[in-house]
C-alpha positions, -999 to +999 in steps of 0.1 A: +260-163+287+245-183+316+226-213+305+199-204+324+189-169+313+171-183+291+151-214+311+115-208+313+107-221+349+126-190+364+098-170+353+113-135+367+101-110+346+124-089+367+141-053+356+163-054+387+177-077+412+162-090+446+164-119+472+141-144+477+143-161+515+124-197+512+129-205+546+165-200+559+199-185+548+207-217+530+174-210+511+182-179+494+182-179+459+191-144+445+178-134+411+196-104+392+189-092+357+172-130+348+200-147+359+193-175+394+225-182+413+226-202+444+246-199+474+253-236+472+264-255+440+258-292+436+280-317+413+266-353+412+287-379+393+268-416+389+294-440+383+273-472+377+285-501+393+315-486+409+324-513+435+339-500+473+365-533+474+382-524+437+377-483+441+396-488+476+423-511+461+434-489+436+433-456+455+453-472+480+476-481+451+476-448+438+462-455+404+429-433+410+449-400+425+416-378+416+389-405+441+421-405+463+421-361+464+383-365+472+386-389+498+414-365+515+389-334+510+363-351+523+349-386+531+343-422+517+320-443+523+300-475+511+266-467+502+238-493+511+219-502+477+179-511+474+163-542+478+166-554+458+200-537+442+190-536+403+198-509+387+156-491+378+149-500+418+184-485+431+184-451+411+148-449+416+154-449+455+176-423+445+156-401+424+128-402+446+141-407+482+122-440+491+123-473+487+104-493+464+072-493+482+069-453+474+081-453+442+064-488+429+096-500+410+105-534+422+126-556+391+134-548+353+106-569+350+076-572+363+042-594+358+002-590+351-014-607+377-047-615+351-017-636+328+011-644+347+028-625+312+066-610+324+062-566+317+087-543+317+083-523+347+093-491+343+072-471+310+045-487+294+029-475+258-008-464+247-017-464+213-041-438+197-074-447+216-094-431+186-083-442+147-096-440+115-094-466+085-088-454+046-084-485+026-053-504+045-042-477+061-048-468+101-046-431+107-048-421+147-070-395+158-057-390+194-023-400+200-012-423+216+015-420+244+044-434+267+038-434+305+064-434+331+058-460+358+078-452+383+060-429+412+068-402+435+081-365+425+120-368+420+144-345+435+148-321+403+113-313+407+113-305+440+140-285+429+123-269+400+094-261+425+119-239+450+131-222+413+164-242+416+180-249+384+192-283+374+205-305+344+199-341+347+218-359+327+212-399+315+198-412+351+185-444+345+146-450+356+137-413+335+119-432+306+098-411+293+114-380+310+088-370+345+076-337+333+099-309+340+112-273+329+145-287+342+171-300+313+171-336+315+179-366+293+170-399+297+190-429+303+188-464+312+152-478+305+150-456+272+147-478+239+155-479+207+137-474+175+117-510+178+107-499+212+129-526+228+162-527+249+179-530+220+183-553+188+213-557+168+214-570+133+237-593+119+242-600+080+264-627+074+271-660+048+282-680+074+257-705+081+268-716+111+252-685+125+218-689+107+186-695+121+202-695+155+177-687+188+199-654+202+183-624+227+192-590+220+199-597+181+185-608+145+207-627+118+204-624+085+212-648+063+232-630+031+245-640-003+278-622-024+270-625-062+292-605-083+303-591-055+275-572-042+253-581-015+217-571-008+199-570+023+171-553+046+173-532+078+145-538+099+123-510+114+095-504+136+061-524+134+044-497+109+010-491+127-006-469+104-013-498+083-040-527+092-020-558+091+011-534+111+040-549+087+078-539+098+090-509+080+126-519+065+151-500+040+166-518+013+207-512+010+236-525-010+270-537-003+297-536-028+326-556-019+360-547-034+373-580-056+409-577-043+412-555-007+393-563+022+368-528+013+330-523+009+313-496-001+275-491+017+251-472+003+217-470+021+190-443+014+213-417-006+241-422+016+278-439+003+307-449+026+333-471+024+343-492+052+380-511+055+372-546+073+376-538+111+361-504+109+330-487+120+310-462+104+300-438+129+261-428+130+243-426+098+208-415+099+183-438+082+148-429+082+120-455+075+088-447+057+054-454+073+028-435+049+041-409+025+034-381+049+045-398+079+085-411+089+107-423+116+142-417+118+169-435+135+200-435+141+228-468+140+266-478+132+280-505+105+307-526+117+323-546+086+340-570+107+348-598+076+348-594+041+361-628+031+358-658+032+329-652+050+310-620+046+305-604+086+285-571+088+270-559+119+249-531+124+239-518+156+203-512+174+189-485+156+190-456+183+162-430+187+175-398+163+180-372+190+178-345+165+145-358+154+131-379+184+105-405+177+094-410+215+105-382+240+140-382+256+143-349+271+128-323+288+124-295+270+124-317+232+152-290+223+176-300+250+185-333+230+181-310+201+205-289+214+230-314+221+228-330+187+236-303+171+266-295+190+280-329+188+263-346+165+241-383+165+247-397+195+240-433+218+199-422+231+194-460+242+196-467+276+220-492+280+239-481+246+273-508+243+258-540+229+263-566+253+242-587+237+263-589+207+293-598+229+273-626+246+267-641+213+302-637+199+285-612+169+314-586+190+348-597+205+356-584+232+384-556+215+350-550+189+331-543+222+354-523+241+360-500+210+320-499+207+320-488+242+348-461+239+326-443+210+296-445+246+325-431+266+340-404+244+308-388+242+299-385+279+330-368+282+328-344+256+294-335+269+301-330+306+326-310+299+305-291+276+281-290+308+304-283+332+317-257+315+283-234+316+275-248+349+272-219+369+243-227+396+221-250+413+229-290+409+243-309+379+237-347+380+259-369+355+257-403+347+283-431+337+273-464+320+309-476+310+318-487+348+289-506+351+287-527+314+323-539+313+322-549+347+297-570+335+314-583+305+349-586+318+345-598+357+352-634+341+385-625+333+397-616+370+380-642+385+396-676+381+372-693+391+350-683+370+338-713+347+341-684+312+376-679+327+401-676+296+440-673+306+448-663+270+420-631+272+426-625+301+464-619+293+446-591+269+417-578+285+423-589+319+428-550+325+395-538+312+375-528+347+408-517+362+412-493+331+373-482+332+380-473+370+412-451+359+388-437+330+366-428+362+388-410+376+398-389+351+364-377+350+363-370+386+395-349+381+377-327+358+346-322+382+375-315+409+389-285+389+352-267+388+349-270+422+349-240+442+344-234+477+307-229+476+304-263+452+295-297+471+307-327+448+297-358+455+304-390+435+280-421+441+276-458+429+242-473+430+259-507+438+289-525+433+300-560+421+306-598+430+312-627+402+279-645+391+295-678+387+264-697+388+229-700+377+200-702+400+170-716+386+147-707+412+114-716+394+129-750+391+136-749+430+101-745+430+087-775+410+115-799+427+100-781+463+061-789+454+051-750+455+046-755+416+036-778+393+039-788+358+010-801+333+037-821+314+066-839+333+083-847+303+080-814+289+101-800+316+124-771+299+108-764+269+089-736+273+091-702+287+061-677+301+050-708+325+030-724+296+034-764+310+023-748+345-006-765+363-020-734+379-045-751+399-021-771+414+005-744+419+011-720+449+036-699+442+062-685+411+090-661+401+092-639+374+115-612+369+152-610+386+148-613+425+111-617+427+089-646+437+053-644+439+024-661+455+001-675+433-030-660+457-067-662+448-083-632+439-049-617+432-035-639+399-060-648+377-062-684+385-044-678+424-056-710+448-038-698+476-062-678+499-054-639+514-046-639+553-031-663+575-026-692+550-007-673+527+018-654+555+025-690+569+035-700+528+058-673+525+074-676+555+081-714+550+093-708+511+123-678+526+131-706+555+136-731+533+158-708+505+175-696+527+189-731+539+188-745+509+227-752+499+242-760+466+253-796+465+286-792+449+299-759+465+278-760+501+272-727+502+238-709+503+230-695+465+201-674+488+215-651+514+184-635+521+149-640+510+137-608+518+093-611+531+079-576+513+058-562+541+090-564+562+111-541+539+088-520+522+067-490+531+045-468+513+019-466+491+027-492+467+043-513+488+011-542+482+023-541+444+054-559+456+066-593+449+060-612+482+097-623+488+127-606+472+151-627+469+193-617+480+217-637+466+250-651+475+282-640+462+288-656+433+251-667+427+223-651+406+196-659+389+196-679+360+188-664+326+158-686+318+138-684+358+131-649+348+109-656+320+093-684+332+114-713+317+115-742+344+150-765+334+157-798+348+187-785+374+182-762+398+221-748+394+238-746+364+271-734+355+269-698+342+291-696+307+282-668+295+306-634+289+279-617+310+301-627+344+299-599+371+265-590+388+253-574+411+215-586+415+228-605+451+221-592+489+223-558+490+251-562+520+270-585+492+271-554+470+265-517+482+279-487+459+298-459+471+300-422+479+326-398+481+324-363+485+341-327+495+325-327+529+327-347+562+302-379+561+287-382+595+258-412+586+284-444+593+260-461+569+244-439+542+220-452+519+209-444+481+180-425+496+197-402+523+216-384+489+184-373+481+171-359+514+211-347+516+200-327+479+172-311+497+188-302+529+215-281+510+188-262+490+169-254+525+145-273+510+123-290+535+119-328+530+083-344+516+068-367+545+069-399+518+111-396+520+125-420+540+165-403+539+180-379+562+214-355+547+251-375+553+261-342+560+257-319+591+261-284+575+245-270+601+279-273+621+301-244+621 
């Protein structure tokens, strides 16, 4: 049966057939019996992170034959990436078909002007605006909600509005899903249970580990008497009560005296675990009030039983078959799903890098973490290609982008997290993600008809981060900020030793820097108009010829001035410069945050070694498709007007895009 006799927005109420003309003969959509079917099909695989140097590489060694069959059907092409090229701001230039001044996402991370506080940029959360107290408990009246930040209608609703079907499957920048009949499911930017990017927990007896300062991740210092350890799973805040405690579940571990076996058991759940194995999902469910609960979702990982006892268990995923914050449009669609395939990964960015980066994972833990990710993407666009029968499918890949990440120190040598002897094991990883790749794209090939466009797209590629820019630092040592405390230089983050009278500009966030302007930030001294465009001039001038002492190159490529790039109506919401950097440069981890250390560049250690938060010319993505390209240099947003222009749907005025193809030729 087609999957979309049954979708709501069709509306037909039909007892026959008939055509519907919406404005050419690539517009008509005919309708018999319930059932839509366009003249035109649409296949959109995202590939996060796919990189135009390594894709061409390996086609031309004949290692990806199914990219290789596309390119010889069609085209390939590099695909020019936002400014700047994170992954919310590039996929939202996609979804939307403008840059960041129509669609108001500029950084992961972005900053109240009253507090100078780093927020996340792309959903934000109301609590119930109306509540009422009985004893210590908090019971809401009105709920409260999760808003998506990022503006503009996206494509699929433009789509949905012309009564074009469409399953959108995991694009990042979708958190809370924009309201839609269309199936979609969100993707990066959707949290887990705690309502962050995602925290791990560790339980451990090794003390080494205890107490230590780690993002991403809580450790939890353990005990084995008689051979049974206790412990806690931490929840959400509970905000039905007054002092809003953390829910938690008690569980048990009981080790086996001789064999390296526990057994778990957690709510009324049991399962015995070998050491080295995981546990699949198990749903745990934490109790707020005795009418209210919240389920989750999360795997065990025994990874020691002795001498040291090593159990991790990972961020507690939103239950899709019993959401606690919305995922999908309709609810039932991740309904739907879960019961077909079971729990599976809801948070956006689902393989725990963090737990890598802090040596909780190896990498061969990781990489098996991150096969359970890619397994089920697979299974389920299979599942959806195999009842796609009209309008567009979008699907999205995280596994290209995340170990390219992870692993880019082990095929860079000069690297400083270089290791010959892991690299002699995992050296392979991103070559074997890219052949995973194109296994996938083989299986899009095969539905591919003669009236089905595919098209296969990157939202950036990759270069080696090999070194730390501390740009708030360049700041201080440059006199556009200052500190209250000299000697307190490092020690704290969110700009607490900043003299804000005395400072004229700051960064916060991964590309952006800011002006510290009066009447803007809460306690802004530099004035609106003239003074402040001669500041921001001078500050890009001077990064951009700044060089690193050691290496002599330029860590910034481009410092980007805002009203130069960006147009539309968000565009004054914008960081005033937006910083590109080099290849092999990036931000450090601690400017983002507001953390000011003593060295302007530092060696970057950690596993987290590929980036791709540089110039966008450093880094674009890629797009292959079935058809001739005739744009030379197509950009994220010309996909989406390329969408539109194959439905006959006329373009909005706010896109910025024109189609890659000409399928007006004959």
């Amino acid at each position: 049966m087609s999957p979309f006799n049954r979708r709501e927005f069709l509306k037909l109420g039909l007892t026959g057939g008939c055509l519907i003309a919406v404005g050419g003969s690539q517009d008509i959509i005919t309708r018999v019996f319930g059932k839509a079917e366009t003249p035109k099909k649409v296949i959109i695989l995202g590939l996060d992170g796919i990189d135009p140097h390594l894709l061409e590489t390996w086609m031309n060694q004949g290692k990806l034959p199914a990219f290789q069959k596309l390119r010889s059907q069609g085209d390939f092409r590099p695909l020019r990436t936002s400014i700047p090229p994170q992954s919310p701001v590039a996929w939202s230039n996609f979804i939307t078909g403008t840059n960041p001044g129509g669609h108001g996402i500029f950084d992961f991370i972005h900053r109240n002007p009253e507090n100078y506080i780093p927020i996340f940029s792309a959903a934000a959360t109301e609590g119930a605006k109306r509540t009422i107290s009985v004893g210590d408990i908090v019971l809401p009246i009105s709920g409260g909600k999760v808003n998506l930040l990022r503006k503009g209608k996206a494509f699929w609703q433009h789509l949905e509005e012309n009564n074009i079907p469409a399953t959108i499957f995991k694009i990042p920048s979708n958190y809370p899903p924009a309201v839609t009949k269309q199936r979609t499911i969100s993707g990066m930017g959707t949290p887990d249970i705690l309502g962050s990017y995602g925290i791990f927990n560790y339980y451990t007896t090794d003390t080494a580990k205890i107490n230590e300062d780690i993002g991403g991740g809580r450790i939890h210092e353990v005990y084995v008497i008689g051979n049974q350890v206790e412990a806690k799973l931490p929840g959400p805040i509970n905000s039905f009560k007054k002092d809003r405690p953390e829910a938690s579940i008690n569980f048990k571990v009981f080790i086996d005296p001789i064999h390296p076996v526990a057994k778990i058991r957690i709510h009324d759940q049991e399962f015995i675990l070998n050491e080295g194995e995981w546990s699949g999902w198990k749903r745990v469910r934490f109790s707020m009030i005795p009418t209210q609960s919240v389920s989750g979702i999360c795997m065990f990982y025994l990874k020691q039983v002795r001498p040291e006892f090593k159990l991790y268990v990972s961020p507690i995923n939103i239950d899709p078959g019993d959401a606690a914050l919305p995922i999908s449009t309709p609810k039932s669609y991740a309904e739907e799903l879960e019961k077909r395939f079971g729990a599976f990964f809801t948070k956006g960015l689902p393989a725990d890098t963090s737990a890598l980066d802090n040596d909780v994972l190896d990498d061969g833990e990781f990489l098996q973490q991150d096969d359970f990710v890619l397994k089920e993407r697979v299974d389920m666009f299979e599942y959806e290609l195999s009842r796609f029968e009209s309008g567009l499918l979008f699907y999205y890949v995280s596994s290209t982008d995340q170990r390219q990440h992870m692993f880019w120190r082990l095929i860079d040598k000069e690297h400083p997290s270089y290791d010959p002897k892991l690299a002699s094991k995992y050296g392979n990883a991103i070559e074997n993600i890219y052949i995973e790749a194109d296994k996938i794209v083989d299986k899009a090939l095969a539905k591919v008809d003669k009236d089905t466009i595919l098209m296969v797209m990157s939202d950036h590629g990759f270069t080696p981060f090999r070194y730390c820019f501390n740009l708030n630092t360049w700041l201080k040592e440059n006199g556009y900020l200052r500190l209250i405390n000299e000697w307190k230089q490092g020690q704290d983050s969110f700009f607490l030793n900043t003299d804000w009278s005395k400072t004229q500009s700051y960064a916060i966030g991964l590309n952006g820097l800011y002006i510290n302007q009066k009447g803007r930030e809460a306690e802004g001294i530099v004035p609106q108009g003239k003074t402040k465009e001669t500041l921001v001039r001078e500050i890009a001038h001077k990064l951009e010829s700044f060089k690193d002492p050691k290496t002599g190159e330029h860590p910034v490529l481009r410092a980007f001035v805002a009203k130069d790039v960006y147009t539309g109506s968000y565009a004054s919401e914008a960081p005033d410069i937006i910083l590109g950097y080099n290849r092999g440069y990036r931000v450090s981890w601690a400017s983002p945050l507001g953390r000011i250390p003593k060295n302007i560049i530092e060696p970057n250690t950690e596993k987290w070694s590929g980036d791709h938060c540089m110039a966008p010319e450093v880094i674009p993505g890629i797009v292959l498709a079935n058809r001739k390209i005739v744009l030379r240099f197509p950009a994220l947003y010309d996909l989406t007007a390329t969408i539109l222009e194959i439905f006959g749907i006329k373009k909005p005025k706010d896109m910025i895009g024109q189609s890659i193809f000409n399928l007006r030729r004959p």
